[in-house]
PDB file of N, CA, C and O in Angstrom:
ATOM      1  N   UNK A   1     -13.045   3.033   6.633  1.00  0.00           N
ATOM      2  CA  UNK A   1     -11.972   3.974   6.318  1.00  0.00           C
ATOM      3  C   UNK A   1     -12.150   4.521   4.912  1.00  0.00           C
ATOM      4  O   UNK A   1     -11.775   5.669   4.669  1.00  0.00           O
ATOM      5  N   UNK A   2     -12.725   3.728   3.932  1.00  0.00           N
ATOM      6  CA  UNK A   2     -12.546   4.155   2.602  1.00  0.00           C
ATOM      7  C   UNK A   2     -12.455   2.994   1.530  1.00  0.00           C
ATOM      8  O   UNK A   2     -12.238   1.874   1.995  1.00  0.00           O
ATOM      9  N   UNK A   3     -12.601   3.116   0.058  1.00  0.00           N
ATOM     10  CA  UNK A   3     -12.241   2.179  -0.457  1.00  0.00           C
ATOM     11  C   UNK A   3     -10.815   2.732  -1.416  1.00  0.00           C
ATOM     12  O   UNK A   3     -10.450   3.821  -1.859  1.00  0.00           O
ATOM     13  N   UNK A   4     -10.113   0.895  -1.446  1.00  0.00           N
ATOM     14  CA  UNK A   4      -8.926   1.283  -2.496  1.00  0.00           C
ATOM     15  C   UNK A   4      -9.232   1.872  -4.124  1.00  0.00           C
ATOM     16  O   UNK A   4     -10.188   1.334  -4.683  1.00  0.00           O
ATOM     17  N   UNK A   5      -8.755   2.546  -4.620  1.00  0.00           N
ATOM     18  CA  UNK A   5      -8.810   3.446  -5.874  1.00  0.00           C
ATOM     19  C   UNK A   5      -8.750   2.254  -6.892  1.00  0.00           C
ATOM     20  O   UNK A   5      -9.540   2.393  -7.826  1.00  0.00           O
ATOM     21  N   UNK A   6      -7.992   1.116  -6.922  1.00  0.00           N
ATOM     22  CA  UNK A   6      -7.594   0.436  -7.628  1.00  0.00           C
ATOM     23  C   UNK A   6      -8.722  -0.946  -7.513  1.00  0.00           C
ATOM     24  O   UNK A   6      -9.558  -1.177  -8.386  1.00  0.00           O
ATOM     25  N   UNK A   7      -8.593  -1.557  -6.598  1.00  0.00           N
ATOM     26  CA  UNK A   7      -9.627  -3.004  -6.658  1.00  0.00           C
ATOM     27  C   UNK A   7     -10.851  -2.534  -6.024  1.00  0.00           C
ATOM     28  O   UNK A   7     -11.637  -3.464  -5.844  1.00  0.00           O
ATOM     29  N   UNK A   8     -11.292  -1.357  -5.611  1.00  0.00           N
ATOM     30  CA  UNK A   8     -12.821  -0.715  -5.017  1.00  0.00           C
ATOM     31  C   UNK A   8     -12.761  -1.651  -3.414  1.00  0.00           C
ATOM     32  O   UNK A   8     -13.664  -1.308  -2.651  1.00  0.00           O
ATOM     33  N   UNK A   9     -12.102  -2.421  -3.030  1.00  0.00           N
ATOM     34  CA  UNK A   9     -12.258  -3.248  -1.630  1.00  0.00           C
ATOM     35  C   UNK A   9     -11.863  -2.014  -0.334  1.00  0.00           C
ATOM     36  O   UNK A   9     -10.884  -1.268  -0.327  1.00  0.00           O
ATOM     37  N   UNK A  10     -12.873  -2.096   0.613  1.00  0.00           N
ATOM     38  CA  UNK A  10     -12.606  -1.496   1.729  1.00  0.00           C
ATOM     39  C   UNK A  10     -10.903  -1.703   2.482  1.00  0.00           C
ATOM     40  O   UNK A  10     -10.165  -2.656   2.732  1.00  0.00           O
ATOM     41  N   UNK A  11     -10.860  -0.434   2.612  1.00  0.00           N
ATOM     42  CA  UNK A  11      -9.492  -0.091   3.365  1.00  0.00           C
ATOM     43  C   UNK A  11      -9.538  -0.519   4.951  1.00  0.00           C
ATOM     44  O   UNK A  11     -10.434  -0.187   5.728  1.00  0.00           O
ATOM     45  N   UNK A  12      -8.405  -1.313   5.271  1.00  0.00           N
ATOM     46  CA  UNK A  12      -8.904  -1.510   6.908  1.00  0.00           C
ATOM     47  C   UNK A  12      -8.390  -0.074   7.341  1.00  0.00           C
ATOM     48  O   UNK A  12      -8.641   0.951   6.707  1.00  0.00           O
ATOM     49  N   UNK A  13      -7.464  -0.147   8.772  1.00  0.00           N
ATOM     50  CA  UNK A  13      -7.108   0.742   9.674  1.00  0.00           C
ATOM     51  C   UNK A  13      -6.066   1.576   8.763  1.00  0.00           C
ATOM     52  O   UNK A  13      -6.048   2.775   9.040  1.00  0.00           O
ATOM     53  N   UNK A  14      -4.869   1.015   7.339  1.00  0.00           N
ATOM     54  CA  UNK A  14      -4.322   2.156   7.149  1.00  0.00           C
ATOM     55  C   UNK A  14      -4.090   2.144   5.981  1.00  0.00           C
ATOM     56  O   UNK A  14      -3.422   1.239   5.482  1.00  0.00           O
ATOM     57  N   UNK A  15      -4.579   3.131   5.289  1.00  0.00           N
ATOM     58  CA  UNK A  15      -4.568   3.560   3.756  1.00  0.00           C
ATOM     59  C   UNK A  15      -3.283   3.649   3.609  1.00  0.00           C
ATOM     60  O   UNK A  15      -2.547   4.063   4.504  1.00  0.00           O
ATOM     61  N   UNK A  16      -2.753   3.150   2.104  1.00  0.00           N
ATOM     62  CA  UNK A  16      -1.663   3.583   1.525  1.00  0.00           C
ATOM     63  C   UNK A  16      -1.332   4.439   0.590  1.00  0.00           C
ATOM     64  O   UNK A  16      -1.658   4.196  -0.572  1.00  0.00           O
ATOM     65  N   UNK A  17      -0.892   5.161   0.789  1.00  0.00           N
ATOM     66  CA  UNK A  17      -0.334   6.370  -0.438  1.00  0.00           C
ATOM     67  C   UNK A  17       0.340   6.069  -1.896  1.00  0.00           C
ATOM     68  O   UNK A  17       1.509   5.697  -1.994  1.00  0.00           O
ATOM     69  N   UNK A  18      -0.455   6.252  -2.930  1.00  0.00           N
ATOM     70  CA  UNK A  18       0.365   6.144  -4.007  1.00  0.00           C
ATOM     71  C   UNK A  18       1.737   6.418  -4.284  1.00  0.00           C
ATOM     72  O   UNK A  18       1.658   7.642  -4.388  1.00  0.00           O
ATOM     73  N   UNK A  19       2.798   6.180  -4.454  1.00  0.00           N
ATOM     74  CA  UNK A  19       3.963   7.112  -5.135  1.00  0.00           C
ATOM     75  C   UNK A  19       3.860   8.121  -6.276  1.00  0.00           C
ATOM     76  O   UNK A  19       2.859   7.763  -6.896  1.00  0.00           O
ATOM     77  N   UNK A  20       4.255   8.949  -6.737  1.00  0.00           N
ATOM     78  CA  UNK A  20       3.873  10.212  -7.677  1.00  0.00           C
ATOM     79  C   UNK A  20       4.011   9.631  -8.972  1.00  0.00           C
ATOM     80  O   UNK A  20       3.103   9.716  -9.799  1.00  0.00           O
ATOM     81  N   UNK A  21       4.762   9.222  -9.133  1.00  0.00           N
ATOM     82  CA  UNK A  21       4.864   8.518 -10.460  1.00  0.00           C
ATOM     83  C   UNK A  21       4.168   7.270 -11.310  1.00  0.00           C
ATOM     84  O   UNK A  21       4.039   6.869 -12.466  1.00  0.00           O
ATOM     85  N   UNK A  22       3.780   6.906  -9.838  1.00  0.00           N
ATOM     86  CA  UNK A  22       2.551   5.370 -10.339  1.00  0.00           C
ATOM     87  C   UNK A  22       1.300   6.199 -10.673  1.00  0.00           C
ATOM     88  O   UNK A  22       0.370   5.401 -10.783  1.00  0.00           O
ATOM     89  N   UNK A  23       0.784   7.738 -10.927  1.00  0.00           N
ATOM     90  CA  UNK A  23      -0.112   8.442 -11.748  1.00  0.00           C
ATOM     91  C   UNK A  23      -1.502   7.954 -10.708  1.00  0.00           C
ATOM     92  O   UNK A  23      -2.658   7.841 -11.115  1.00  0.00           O
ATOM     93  N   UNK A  24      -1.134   7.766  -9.602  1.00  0.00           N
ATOM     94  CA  UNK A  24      -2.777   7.098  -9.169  1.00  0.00           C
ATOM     95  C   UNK A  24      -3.421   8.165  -7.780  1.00  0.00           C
ATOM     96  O   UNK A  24      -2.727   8.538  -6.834  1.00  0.00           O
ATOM     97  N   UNK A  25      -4.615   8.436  -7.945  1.00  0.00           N
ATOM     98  CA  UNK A  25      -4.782   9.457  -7.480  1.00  0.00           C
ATOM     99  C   UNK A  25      -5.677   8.982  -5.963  1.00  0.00           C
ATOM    100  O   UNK A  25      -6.782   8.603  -6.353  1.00  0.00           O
ATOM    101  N   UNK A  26      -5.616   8.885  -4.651  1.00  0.00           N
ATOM    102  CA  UNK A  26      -6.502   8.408  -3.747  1.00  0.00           C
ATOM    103  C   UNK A  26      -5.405   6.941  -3.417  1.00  0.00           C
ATOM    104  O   UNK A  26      -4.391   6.382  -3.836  1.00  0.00           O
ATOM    105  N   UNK A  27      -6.516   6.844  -2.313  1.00  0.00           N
ATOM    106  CA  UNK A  27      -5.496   5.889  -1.544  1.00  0.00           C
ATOM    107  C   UNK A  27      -5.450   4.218  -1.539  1.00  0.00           C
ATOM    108  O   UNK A  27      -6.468   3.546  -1.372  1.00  0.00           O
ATOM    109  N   UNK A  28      -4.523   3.819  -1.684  1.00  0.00           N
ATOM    110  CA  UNK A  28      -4.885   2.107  -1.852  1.00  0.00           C
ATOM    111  C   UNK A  28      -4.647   1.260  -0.373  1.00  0.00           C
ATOM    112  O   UNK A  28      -4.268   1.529   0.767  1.00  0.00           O
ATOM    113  N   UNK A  29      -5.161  -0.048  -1.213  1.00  0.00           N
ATOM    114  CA  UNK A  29      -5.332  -1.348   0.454  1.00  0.00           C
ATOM    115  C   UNK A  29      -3.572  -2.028   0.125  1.00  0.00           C
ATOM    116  O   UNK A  29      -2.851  -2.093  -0.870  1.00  0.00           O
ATOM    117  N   UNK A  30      -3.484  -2.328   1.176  1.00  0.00           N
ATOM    118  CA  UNK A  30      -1.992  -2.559   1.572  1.00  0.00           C
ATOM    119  C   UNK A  30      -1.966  -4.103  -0.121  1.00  0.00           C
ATOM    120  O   UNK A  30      -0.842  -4.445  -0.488  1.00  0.00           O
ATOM    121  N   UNK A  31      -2.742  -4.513  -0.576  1.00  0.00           N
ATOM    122  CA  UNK A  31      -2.662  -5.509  -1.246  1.00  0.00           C
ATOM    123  C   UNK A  31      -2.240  -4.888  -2.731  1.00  0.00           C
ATOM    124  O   UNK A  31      -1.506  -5.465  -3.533  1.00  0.00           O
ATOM    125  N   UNK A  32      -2.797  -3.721  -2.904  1.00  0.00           N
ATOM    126  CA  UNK A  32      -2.804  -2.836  -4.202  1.00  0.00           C
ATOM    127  C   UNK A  32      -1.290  -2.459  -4.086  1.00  0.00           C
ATOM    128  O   UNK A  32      -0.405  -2.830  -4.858  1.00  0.00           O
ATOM    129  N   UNK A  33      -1.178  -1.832  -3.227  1.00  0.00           N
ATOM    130  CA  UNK A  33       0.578  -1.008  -2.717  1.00  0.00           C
ATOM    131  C   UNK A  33       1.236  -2.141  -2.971  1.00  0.00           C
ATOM    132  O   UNK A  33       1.653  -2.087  -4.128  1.00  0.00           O
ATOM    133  N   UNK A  34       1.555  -3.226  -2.403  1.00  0.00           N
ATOM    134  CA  UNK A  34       2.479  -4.238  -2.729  1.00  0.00           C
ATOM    135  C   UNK A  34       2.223  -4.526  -3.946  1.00  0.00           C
ATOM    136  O   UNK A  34       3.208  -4.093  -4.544  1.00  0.00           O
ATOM    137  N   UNK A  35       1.621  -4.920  -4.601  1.00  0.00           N
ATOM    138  CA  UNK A  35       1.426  -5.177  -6.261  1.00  0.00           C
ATOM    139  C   UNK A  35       2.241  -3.999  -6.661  1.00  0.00           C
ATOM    140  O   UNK A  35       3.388  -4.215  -7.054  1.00  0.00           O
ATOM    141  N   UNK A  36       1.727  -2.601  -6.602  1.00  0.00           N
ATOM    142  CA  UNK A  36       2.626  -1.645  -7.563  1.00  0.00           C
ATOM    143  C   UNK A  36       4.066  -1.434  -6.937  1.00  0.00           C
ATOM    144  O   UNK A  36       4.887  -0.708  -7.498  1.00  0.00           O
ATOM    145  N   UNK A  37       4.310  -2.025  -5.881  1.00  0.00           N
ATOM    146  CA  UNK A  37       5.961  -1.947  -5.293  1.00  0.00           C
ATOM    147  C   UNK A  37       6.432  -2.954  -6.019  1.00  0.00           C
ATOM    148  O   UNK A  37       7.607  -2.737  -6.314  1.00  0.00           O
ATOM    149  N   UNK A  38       5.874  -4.357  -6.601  1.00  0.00           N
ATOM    150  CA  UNK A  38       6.375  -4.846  -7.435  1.00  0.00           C
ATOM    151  C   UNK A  38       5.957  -4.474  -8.937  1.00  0.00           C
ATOM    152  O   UNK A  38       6.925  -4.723  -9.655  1.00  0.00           O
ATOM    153  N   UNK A  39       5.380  -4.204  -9.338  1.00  0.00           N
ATOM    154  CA  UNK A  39       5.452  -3.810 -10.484  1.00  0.00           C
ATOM    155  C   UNK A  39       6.228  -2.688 -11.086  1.00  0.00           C
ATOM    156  O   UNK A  39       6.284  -2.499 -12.301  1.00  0.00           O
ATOM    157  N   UNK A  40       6.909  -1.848 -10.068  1.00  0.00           N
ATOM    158  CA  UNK A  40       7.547  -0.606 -10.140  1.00  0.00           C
ATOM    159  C   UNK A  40       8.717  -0.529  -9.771  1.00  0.00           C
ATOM    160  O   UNK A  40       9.461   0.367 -10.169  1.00  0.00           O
ATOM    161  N   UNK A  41       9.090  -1.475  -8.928  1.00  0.00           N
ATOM    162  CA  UNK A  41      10.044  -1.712  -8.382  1.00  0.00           C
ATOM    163  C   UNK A  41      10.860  -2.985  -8.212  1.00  0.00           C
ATOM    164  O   UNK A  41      11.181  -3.421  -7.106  1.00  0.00           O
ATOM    165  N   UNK A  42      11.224  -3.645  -9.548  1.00  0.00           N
ATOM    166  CA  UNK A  42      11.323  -5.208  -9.442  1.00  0.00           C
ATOM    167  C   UNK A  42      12.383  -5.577  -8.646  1.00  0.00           C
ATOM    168  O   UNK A  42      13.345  -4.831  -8.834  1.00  0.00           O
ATOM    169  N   UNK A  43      12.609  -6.559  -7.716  1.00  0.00           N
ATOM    170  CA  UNK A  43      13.079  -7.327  -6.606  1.00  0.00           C
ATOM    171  C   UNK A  43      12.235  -7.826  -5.312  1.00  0.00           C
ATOM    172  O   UNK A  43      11.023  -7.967  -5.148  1.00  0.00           O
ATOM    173  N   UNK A  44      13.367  -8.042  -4.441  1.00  0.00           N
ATOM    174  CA  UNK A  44      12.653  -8.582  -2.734  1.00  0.00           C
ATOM    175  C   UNK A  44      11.928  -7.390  -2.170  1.00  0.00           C
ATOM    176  O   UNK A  44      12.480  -6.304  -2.352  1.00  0.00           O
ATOM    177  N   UNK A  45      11.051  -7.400  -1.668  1.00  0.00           N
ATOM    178  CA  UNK A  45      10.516  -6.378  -0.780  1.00  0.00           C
ATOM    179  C   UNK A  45      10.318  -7.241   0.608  1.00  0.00           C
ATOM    180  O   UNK A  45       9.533  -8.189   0.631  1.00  0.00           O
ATOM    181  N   UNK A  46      10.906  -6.943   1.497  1.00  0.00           N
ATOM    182  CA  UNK A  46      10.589  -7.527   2.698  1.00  0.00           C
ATOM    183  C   UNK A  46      10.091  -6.410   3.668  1.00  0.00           C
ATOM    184  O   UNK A  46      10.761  -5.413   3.941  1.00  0.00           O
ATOM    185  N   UNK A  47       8.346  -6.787   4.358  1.00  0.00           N
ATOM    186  CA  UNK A  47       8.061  -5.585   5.612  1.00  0.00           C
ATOM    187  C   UNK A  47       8.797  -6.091   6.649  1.00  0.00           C
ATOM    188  O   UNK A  47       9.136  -7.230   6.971  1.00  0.00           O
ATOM    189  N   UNK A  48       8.971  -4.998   7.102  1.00  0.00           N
ATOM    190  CA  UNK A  48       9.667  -5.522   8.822  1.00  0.00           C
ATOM    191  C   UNK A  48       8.833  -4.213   9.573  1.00  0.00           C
ATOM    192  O   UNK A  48       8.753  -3.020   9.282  1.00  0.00           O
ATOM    193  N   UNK A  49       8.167  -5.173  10.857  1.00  0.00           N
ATOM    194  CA  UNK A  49       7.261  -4.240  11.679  1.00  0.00           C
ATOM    195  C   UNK A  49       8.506  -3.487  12.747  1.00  0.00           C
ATOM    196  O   UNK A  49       9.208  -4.157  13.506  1.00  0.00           O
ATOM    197  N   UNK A  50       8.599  -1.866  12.602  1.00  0.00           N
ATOM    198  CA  UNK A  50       9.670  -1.141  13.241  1.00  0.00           C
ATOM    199  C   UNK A  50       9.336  -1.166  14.601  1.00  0.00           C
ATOM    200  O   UNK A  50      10.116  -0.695  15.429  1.00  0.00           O
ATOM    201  N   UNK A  51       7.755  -1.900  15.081  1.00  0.00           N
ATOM    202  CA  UNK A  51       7.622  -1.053  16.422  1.00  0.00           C
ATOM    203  C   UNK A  51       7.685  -3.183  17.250  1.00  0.00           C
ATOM    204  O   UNK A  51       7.524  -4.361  16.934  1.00  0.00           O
ATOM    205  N   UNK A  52       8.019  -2.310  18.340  1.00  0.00           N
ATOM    206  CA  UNK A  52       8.120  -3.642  19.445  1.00  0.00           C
ATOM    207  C   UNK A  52       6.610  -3.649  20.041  1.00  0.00           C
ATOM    208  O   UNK A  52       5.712  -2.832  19.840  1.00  0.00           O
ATOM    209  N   UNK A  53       6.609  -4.594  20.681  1.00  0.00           N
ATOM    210  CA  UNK A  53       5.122  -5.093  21.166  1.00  0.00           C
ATOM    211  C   UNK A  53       5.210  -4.061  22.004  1.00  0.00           C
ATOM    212  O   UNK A  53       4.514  -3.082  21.734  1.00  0.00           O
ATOM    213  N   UNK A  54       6.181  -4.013  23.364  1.00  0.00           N
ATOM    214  CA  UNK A  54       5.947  -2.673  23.641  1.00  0.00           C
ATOM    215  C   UNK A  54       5.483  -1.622  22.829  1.00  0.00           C
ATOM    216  O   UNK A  54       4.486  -1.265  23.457  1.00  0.00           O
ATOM    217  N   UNK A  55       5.540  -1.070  22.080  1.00  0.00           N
ATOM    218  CA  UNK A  55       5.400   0.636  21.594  1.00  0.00           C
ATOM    219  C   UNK A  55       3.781   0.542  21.883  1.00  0.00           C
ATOM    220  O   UNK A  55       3.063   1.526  21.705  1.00  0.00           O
TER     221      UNK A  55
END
């Protein structure tokens, strides 16, 4: 897919988008994104997968 902008490690199946304000240009690995959601955003971040096994 690509590598992350930030740690150079291959991107699996889905790149993450910087926010505009974190100044970062290209796309990061879901490990980079959570780091700057905490670093930018201090508290809980909890994922919750929206789709059912169905979808």
């Amino acid at each position: 897919m690509g590598k992350c902008t930030q740690c150079s490690n291959e991107i699996g199946e889905l790149p993450y988008n910087p926010m505009p304000e974190w100044k970062i240009e290209g796309p990061l690995c879901g490990k980079c994104y959570s780091s700057k959601l905490e670093e930018f955003y201090p508290g809980k971040h909890v994922r919750v997968n929206r789709l059912n096994e169905s979808d």
